[in-house]
N, C-alpha and C positions, 0 to 999 in steps of 0.2 A: 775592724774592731775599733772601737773611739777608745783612746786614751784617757784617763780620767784626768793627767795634764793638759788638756785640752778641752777642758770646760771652762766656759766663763762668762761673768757678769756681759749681757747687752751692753751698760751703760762703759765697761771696762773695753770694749770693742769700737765702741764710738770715741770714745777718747783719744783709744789708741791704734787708732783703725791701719796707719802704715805698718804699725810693726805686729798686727793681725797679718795683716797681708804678704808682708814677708816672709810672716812663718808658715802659711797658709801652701805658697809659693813653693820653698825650702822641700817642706816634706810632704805636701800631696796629700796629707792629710784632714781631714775635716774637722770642722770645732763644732760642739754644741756650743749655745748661747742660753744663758738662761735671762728667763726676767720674776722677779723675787724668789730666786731660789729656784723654780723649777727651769728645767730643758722647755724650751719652744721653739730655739731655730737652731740648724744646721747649717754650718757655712760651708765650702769646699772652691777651691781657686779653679777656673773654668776647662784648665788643662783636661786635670783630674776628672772631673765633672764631665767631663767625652769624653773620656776613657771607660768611664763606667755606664756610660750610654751606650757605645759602642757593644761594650762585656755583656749588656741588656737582648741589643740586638741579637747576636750571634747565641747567644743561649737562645733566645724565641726562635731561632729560625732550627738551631738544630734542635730543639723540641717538637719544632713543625716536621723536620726530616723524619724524625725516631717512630712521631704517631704515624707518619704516612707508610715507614716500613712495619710497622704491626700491623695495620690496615692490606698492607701486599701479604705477608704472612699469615694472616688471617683468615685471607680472602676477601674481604672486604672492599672489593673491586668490582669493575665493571667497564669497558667494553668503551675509550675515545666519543667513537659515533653516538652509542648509546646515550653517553650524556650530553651531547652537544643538540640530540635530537630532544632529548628532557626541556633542555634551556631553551628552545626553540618554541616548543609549548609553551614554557611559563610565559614566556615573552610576547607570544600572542594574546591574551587574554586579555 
């Protein structure tokens, strides 16, 4: 969740670009940046920023997990050979 203490002027970011970054640093938090008044960029200090790539990854994967046990639960299966022999067809053609 973005704090709304952590919006602010582009031009107030350039100015004061160290002690953006300090704060950035601090609390792992993200800044919106506006330019006249509206939001257009997000900032976030690099740590943070793999961490939430990371939190990216492991959700997709265990979402890949979750489909593939409804898919066994299902029935949705078939047979090692079966498919290695499928991809051997496509791969001839």
């Amino acid at each position: 969740m973005i704090d709304l203490k952590d919006i602010h002027p582009l031009t107030d970011f350039q100015r004061n670009t160290k002690a953006h970054l300090k704060r950035l640093k601090k609390t792992g938090k993200p800044q919106v940046l506006t330019v006249n008044g509206r939001a257009e960029i997000v900032v976030q200090d690099a740590e943070t920023y793999q961490k939430l790539l990371d939190a990216v990854d492991r959700a997709e994967a265990l979402e890949g997990i979750r489909r593939g046990l409804e898919d066994v639960m299902a029935g949705r299966t078939r047979p090692l050979a079966e498919a290695i022999d499928e991809l051997g067809r496509r791969h001839e053609r």
